[in-house]
ROLUM-470416 format. One record per atom (N, C-alpha, C, O): z, x negated, y; atom name; residue number from 1; residue in one letter. Coordinates in steps of 0.2 Angstrom, whole numbers. Example, Ala and Ser with C-alpha at 12.3 -4.5 7.8 and 13.67 -1.06 7.14 Angstrom:
<site <39 -66 -28> 'N' 1 'A'> <site <39 -62 -22> 'CA' 1 'A'> <site <39 -66 -16> 'C' 1 'A'> <site <42 -71 -17> 'O' 1 'A'> <site <35 -64 -11> 'N' 2 'S'> <site <36 -68 -5> 'CA' 2 'S'> <site <39 -64 0> 'C' 2 'S'> <site <40 -67 6> 'O' 2 'S'> 
This chain:
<site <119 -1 73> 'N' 1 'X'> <site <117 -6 68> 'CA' 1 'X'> <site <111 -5 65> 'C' 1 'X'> <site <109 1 63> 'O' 1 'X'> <site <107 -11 64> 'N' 2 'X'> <site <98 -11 61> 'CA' 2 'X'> <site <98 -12 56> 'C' 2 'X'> <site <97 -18 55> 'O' 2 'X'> <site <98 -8 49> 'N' 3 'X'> <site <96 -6 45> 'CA' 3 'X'> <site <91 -8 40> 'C' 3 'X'> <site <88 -3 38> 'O' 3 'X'> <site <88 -13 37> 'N' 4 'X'> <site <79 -13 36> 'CA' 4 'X'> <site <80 -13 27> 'C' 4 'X'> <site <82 -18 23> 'O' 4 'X'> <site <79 -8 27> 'N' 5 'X'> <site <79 -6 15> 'CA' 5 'X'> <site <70 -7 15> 'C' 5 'X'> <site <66 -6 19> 'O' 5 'X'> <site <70 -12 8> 'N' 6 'X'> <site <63 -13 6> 'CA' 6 'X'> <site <64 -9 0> 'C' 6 'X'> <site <69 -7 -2> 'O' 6 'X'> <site <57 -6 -3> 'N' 7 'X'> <site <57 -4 -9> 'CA' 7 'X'> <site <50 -5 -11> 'C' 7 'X'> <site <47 -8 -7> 'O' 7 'X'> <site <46 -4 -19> 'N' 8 'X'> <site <40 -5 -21> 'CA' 8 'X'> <site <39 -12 -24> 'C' 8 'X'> <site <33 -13 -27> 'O' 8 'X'> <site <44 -15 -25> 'N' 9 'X'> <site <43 -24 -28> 'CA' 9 'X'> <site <41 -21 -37> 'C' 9 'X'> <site <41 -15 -38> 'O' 9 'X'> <site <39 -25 -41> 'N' 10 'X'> <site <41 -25 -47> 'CA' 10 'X'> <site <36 -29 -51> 'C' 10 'X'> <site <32 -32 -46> 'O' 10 'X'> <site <33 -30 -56> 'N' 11 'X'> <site <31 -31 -60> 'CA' 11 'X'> <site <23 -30 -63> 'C' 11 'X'> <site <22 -25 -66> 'O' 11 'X'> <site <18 -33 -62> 'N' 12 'X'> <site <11 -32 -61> 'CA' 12 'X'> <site <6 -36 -64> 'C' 12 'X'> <site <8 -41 -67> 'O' 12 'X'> <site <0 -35 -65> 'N' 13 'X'> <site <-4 -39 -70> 'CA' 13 'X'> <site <-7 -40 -64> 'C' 13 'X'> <site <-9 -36 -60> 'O' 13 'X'> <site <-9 -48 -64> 'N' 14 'X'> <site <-14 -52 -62> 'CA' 14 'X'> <site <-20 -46 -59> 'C' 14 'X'> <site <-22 -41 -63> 'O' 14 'X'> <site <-22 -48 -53> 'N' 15 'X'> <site <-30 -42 -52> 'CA' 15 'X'> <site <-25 -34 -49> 'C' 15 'X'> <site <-28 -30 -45> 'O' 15 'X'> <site <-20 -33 -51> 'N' 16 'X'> <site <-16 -26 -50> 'CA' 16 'X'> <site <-15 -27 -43> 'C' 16 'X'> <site <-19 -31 -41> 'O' 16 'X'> <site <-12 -24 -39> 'N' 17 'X'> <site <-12 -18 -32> 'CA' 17 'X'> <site <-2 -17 -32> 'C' 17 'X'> <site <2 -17 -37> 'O' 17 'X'> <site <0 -17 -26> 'N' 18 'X'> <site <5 -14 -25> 'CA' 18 'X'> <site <9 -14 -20> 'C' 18 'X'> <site <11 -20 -18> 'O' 18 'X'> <site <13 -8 -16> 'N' 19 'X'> <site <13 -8 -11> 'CA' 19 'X'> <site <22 -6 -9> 'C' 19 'X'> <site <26 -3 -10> 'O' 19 'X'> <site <21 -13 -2> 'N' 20 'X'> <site <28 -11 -1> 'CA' 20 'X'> <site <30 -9 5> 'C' 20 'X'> <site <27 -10 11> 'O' 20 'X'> <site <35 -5 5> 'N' 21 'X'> <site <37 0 11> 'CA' 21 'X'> <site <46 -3 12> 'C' 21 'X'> <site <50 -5 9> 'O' 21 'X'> <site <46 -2 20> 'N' 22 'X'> <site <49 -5 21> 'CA' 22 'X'> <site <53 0 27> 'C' 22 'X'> <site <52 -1 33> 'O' 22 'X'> <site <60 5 26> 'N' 23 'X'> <site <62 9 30> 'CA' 23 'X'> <site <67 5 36> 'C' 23 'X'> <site <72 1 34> 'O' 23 'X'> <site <66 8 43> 'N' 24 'X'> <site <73 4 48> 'CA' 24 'X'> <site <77 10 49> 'C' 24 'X'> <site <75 16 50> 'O' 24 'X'> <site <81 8 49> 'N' 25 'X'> <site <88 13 53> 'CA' 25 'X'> <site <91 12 57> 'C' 25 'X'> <site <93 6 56> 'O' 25 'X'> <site <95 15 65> 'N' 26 'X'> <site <99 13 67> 'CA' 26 'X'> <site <97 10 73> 'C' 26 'X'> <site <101 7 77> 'O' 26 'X'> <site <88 11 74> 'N' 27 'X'> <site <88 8 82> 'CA' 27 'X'> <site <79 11 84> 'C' 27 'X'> <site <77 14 79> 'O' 27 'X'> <site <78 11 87> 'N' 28 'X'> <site <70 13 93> 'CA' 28 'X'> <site <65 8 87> 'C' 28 'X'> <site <65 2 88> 'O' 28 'X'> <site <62 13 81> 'N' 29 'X'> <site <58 9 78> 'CA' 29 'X'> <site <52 5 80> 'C' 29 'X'> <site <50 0 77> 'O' 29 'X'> <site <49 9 87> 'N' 30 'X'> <site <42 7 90> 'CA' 30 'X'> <site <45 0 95> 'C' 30 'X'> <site <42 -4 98> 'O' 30 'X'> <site <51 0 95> 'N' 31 'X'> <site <53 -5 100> 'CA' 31 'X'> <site <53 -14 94> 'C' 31 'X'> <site <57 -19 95> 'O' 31 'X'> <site <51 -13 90> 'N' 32 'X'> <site <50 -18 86> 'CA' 32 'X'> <site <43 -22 83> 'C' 32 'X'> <site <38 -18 83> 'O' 32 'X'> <site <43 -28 81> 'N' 33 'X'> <site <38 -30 81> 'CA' 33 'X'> <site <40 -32 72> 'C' 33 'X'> <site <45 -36 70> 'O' 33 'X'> <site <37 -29 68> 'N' 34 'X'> <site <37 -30 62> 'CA' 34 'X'> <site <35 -35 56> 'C' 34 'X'> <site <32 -40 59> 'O' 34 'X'> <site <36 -35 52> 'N' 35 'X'> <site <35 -42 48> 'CA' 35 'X'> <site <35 -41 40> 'C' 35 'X'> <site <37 -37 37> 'O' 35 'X'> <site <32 -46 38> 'N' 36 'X'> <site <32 -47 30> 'CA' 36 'X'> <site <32 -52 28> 'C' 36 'X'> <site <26 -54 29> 'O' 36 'X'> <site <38 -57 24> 'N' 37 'X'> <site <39 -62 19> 'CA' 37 'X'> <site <40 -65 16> 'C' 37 'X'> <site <46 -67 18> 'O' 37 'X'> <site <39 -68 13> 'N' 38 'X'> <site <42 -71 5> 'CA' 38 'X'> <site <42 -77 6> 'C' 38 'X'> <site <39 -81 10> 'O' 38 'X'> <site <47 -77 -1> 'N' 39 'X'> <site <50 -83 -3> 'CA' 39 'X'> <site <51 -84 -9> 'C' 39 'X'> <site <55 -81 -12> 'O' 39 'X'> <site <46 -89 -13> 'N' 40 'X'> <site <46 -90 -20> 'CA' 40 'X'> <site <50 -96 -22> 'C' 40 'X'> <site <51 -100 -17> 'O' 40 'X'> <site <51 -97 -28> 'N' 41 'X'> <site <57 -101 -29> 'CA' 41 'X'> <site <54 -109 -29> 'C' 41 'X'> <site <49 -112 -30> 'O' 41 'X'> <site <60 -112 -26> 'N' 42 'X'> <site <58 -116 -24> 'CA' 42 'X'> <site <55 -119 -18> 'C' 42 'X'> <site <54 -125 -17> 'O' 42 'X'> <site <54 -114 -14> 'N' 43 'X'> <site <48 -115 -8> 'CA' 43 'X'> <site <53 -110 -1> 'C' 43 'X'> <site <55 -105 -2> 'O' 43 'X'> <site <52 -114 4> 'N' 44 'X'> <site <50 -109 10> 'CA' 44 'X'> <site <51 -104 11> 'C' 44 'X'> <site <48 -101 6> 'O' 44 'X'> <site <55 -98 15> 'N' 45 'X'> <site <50 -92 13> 'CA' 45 'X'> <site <45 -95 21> 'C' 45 'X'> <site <45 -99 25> 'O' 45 'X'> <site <40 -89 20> 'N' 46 'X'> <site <35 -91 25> 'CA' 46 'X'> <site <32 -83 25> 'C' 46 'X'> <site <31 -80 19> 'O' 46 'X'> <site <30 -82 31> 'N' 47 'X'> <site <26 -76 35> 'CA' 47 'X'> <site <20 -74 32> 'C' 47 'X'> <site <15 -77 31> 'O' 47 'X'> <site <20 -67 29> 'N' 48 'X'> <site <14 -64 25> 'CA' 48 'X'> <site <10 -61 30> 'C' 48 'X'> <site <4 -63 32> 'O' 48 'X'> <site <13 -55 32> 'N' 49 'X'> <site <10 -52 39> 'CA' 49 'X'> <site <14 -48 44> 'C' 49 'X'> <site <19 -46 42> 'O' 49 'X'> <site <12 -48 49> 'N' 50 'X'> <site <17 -44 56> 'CA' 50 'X'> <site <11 -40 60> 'C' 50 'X'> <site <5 -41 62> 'O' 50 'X'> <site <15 -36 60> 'N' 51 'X'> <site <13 -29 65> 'CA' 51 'X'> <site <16 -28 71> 'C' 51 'X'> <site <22 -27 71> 'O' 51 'X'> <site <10 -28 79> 'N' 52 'X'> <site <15 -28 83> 'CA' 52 'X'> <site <17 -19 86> 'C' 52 'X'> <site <15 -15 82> 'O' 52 'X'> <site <19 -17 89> 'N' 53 'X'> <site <21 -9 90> 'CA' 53 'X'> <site <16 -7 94> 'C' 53 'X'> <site <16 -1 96> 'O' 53 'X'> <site <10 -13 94> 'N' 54 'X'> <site <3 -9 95> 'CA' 54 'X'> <site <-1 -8 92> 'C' 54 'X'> <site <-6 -5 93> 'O' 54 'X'> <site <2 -11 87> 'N' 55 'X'> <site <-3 -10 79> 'CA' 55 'X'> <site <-6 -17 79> 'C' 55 'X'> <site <-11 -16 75> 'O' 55 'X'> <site <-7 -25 82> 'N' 56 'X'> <site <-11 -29 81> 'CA' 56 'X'> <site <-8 -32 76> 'C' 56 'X'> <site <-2 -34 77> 'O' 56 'X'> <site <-11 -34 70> 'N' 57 'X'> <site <-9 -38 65> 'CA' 57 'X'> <site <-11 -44 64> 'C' 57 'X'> <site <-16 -46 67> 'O' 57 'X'> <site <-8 -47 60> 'N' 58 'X'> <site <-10 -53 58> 'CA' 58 'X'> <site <-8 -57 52> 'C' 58 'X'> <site <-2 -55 51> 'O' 58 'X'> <site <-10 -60 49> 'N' 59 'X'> <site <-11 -61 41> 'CA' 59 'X'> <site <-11 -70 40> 'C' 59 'X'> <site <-14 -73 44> 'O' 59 'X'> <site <-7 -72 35> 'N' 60 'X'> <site <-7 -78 33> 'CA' 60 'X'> <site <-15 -80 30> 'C' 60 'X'> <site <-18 -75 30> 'O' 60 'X'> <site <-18 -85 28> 'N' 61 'X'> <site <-24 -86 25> 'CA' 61 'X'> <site <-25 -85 20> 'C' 61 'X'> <site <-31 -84 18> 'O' 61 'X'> <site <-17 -86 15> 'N' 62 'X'> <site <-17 -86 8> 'CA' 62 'X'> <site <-19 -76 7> 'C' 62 'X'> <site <-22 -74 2> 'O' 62 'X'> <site <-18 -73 10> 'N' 63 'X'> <site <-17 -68 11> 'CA' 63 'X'> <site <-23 -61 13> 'C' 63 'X'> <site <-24 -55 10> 'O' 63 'X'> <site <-26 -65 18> 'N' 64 'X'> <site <-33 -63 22> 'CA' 64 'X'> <site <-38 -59 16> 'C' 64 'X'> <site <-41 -63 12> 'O' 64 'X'> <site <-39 -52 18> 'N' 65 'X'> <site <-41 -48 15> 'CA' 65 'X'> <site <-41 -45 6> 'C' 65 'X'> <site <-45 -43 2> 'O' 65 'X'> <site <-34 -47 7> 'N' 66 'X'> <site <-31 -44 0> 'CA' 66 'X'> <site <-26 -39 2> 'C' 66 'X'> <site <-27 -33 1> 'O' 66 'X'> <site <-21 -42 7> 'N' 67 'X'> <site <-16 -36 10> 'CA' 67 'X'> <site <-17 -33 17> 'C' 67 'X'> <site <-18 -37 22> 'O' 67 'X'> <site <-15 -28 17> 'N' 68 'X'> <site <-14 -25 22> 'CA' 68 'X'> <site <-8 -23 24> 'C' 68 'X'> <site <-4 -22 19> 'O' 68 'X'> <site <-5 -23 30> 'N' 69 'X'> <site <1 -20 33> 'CA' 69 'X'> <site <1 -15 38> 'C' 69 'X'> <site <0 -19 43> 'O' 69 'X'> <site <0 -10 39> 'N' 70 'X'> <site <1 -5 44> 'CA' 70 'X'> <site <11 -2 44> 'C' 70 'X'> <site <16 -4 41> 'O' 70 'X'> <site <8 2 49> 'N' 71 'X'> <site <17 6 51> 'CA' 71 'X'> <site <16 13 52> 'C' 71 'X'> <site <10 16 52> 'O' 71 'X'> <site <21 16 52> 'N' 72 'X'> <site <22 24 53> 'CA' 72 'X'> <site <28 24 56> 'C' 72 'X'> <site <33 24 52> 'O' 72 'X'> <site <28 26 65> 'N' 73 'X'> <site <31 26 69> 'CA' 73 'X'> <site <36 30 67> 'C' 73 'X'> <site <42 29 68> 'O' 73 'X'> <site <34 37 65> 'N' 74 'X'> <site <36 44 67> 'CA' 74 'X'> <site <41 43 60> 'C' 74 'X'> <site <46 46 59> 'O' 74 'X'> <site <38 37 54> 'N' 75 'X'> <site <43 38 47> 'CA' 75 'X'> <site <47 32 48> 'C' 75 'X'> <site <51 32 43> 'O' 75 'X'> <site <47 27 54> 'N' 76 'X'> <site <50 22 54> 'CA' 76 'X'> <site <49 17 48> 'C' 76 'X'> <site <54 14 45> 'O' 76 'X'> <site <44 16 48> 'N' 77 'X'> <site <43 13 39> 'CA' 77 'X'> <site <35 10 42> 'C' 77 'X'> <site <30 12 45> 'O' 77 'X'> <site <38 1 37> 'N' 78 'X'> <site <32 -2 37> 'CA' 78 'X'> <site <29 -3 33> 'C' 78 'X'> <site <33 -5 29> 'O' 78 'X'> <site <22 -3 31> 'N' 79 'X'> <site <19 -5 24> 'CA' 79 'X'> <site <17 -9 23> 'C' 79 'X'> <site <15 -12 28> 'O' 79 'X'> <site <16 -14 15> 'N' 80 'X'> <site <11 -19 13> 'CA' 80 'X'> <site <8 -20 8> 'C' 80 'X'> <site <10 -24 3> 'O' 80 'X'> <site <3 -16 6> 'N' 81 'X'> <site <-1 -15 3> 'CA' 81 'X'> <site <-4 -21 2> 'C' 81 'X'> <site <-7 -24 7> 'O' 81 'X'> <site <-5 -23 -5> 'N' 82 'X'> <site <-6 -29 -9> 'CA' 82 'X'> <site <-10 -27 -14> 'C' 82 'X'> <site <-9 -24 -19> 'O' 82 'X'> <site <-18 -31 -13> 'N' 83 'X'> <site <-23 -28 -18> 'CA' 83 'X'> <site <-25 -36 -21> 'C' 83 'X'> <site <-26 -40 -17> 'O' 83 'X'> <site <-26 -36 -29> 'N' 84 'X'> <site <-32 -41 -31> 'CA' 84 'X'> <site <-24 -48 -29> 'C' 84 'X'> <site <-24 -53 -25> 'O' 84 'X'> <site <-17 -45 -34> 'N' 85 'X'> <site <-12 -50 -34> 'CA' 85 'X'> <site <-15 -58 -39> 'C' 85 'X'> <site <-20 -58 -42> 'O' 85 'X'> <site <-12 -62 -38> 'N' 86 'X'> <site <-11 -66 -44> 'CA' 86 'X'> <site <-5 -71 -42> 'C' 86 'X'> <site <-2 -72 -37> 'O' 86 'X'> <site <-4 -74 -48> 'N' 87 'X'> <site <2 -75 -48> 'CA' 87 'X'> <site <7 -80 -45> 'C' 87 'X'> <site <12 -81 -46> 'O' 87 'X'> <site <1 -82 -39> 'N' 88 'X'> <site <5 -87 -33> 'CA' 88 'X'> <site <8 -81 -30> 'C' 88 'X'> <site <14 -82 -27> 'O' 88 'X'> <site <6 -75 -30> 'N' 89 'X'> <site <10 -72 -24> 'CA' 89 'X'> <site <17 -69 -27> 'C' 89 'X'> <site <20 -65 -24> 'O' 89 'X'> <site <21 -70 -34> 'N' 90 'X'> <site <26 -70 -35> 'CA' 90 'X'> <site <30 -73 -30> 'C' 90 'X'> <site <30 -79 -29> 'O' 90 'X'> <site <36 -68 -26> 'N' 91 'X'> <site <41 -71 -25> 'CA' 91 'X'> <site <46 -66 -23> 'C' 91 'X'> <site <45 -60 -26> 'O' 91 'X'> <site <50 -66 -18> 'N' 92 'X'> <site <54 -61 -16> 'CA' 92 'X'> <site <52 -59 -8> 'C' 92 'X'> <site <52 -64 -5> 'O' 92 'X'> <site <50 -56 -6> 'N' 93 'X'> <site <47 -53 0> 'CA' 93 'X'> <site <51 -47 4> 'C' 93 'X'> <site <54 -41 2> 'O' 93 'X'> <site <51 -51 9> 'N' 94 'X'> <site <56 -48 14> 'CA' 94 'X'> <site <55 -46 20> 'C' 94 'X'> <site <51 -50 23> 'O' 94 'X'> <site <56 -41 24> 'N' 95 'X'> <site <54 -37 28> 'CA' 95 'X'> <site <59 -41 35> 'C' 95 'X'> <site <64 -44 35> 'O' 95 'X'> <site <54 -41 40> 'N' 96 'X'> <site <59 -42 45> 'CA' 96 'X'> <site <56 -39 53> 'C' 96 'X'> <site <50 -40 54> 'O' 96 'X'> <site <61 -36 57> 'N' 97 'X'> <site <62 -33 60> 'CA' 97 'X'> <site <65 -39 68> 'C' 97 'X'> <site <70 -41 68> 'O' 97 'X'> <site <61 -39 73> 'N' 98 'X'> <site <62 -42 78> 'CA' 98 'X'> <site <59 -37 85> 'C' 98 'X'> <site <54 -34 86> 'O' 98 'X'> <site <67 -38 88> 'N' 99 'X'> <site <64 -33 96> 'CA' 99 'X'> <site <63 -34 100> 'C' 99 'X'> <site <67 -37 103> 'O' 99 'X'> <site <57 -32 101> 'N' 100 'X'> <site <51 -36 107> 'CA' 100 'X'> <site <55 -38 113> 'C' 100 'X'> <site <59 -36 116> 'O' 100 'X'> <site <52 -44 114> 'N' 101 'X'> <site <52 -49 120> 'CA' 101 'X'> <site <60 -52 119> 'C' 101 'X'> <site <62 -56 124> 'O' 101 'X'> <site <64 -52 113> 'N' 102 'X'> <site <68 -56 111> 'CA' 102 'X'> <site <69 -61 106> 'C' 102 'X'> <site <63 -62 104> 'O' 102 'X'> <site <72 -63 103> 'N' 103 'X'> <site <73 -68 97> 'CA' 103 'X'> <site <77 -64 92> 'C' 103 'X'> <site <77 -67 87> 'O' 103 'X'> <site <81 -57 92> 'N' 104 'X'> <site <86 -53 88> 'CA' 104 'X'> <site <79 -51 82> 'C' 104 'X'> <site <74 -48 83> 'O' 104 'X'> <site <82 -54 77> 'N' 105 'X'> <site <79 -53 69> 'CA' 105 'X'> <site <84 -49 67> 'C' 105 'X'> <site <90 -49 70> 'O' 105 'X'> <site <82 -46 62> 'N' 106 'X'> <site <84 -41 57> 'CA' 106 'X'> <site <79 -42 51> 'C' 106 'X'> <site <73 -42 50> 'O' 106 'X'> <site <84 -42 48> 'N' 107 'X'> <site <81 -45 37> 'CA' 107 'X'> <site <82 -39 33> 'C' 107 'X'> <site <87 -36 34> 'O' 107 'X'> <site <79 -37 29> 'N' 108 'X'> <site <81 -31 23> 'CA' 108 'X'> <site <82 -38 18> 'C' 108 'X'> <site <80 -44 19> 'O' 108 'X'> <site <85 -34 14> 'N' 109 'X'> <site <87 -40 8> 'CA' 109 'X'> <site <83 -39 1> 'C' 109 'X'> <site <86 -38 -4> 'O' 109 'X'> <site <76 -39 2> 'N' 110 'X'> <site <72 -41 -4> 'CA' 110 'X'> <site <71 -38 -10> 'C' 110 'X'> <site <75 -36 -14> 'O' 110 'X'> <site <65 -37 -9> 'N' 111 'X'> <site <61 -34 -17> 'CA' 111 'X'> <site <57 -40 -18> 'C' 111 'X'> <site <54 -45 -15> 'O' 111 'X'> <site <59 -38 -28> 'N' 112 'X'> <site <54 -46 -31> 'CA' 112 'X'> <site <49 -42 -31> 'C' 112 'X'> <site <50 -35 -31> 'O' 112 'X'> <site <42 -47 -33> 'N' 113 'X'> <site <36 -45 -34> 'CA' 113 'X'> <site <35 -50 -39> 'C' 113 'X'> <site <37 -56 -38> 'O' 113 'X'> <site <33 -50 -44> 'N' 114 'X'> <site <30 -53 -49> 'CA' 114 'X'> <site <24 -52 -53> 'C' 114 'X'> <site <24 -47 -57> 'O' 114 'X'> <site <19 -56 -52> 'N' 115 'X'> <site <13 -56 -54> 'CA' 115 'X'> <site <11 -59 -62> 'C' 115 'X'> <site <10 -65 -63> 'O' 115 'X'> <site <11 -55 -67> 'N' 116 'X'> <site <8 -59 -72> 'CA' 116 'X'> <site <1 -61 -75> 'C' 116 'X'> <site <-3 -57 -75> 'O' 116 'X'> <site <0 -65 -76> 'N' 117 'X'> <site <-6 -69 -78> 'CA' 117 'X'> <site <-7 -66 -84> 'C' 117 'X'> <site <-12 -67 -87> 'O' 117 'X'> 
């Protein structure tokens, strides 16, 4: 069974940094292609950034050069490093785990981020 724990959400001042880690469990971490979230109230969730298990990323526009997302095969863990927040990027931000050349998702069940002005 696939496992995906988020941690790192929380609370931040406009202009702040902060990074989320995202642990799987339970299956061939490199055989996955990686993802990052959110869903703010109200709205969508919709695709922040994905890493594929060869490391090619890719980033939403609202996003493009404030965050980064790398992996660590050997810790099973994905990151998303968030610089230079504001307050649109308030929501809940979800990890999601899909294995390559299928359609099988796997969801961690969310850290808030919340930005204050």
């Amino acid at each position: 069974q696939v496992q995906l724990v988020e941690s790192g959400g929380g609370l931040v001042q406009a202009g702040g940094s902060l990074r989320l880690s995202c642990e799987v469990s339970g299956s061939i971490f490199s055989s996955f292609v990686m993802g990052w979230y959110r869903q703010a109230p109200g709205k969508q969730r919709e695709s922040v950034a994905t890493i594929t298990n060869g490391g090619t990323t890719n980033y939403a526009d609202s996003v493009k050069g404030r965050f980064t997302i790398s992996r660590d095969n050997g810790k099973k863990t994905v990151y998303l490093q968030m610089n230079s927040l504001n307050p649109e990027d308030t929501a809940v931000y979800y990890c999601k785990a899909r294995l390559t050349g299928t359609i099988s998702d796997y969801w961690g069940q969310g850290t808030q981020v919340t930005v204050a002005s």
